[in-house]
C-alpha positions in Angstrom: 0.0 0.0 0.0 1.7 3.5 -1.0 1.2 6.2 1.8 0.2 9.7 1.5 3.2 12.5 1.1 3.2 15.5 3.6 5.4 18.0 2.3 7.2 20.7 4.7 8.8 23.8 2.9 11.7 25.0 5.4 13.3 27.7 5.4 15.8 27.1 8.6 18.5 30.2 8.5 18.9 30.3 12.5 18.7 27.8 15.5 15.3 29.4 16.9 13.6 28.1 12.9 15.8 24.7 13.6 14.2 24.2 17.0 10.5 25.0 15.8 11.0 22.5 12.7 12.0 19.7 15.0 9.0 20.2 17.4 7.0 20.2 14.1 8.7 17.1 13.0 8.3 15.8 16.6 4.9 16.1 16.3 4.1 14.8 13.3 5.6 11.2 14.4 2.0 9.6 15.0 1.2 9.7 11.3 4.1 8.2 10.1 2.4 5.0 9.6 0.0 6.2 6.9 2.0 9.7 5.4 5.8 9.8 4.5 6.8 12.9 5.0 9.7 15.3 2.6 11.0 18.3 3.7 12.6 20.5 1.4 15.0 23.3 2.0 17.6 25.5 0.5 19.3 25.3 4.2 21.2 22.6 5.3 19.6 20.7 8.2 21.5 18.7 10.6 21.8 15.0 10.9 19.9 14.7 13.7 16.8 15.6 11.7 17.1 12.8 9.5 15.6 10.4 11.6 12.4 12.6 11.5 11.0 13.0 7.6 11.4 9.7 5.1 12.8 11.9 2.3 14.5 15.6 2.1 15.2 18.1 -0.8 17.9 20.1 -0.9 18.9 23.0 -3.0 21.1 25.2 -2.1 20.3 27.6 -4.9 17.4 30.0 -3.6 16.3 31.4 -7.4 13.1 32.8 -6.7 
C-alpha cells in the first residue's frame, strides 16, 4: 500500500527556525504509519533531523 506525502517547505537560517522545525517534525511522528513525510530546503539541516521526515530536498540555490 503507498502512503500519502506531507510536504514541509523550510526555510531554517537560525537555530530558533531549527528548533521549531524539529518540534514540528516531533509532532508529526503519530502519522508516520499512513504519510511519508519530505521536507525541502535550500538550508542545510542537521543530521539529527534525519531520523524525523522519510525523504529531504535540498537546493542550495534560492532562485526565486
Amino acid at each position: 500500500m503507498s502512503k500519502e506525502l506531507i510536504l514541509i517547505v523550510a526555510y531554517c537560517p537560525n537555530k530558533e527556525r531549527k528548533e521549531i522545525l524539529f518540534d514540528f517534525l516531533k509532532q508529526l511522528q503519530m502519522f508516520r504509519c499512513s504519510y511519508d513525510i519530505l521536507v525541502a530546503s535550500h538550508t542545510p539541516l542537521d543530521v539529527n533531523f534525519f531520523e524525523y521526515f522519510d525523504y529531504f530536498y535540498y537546493d542550495k540555490n534560492n532562485i526565486i
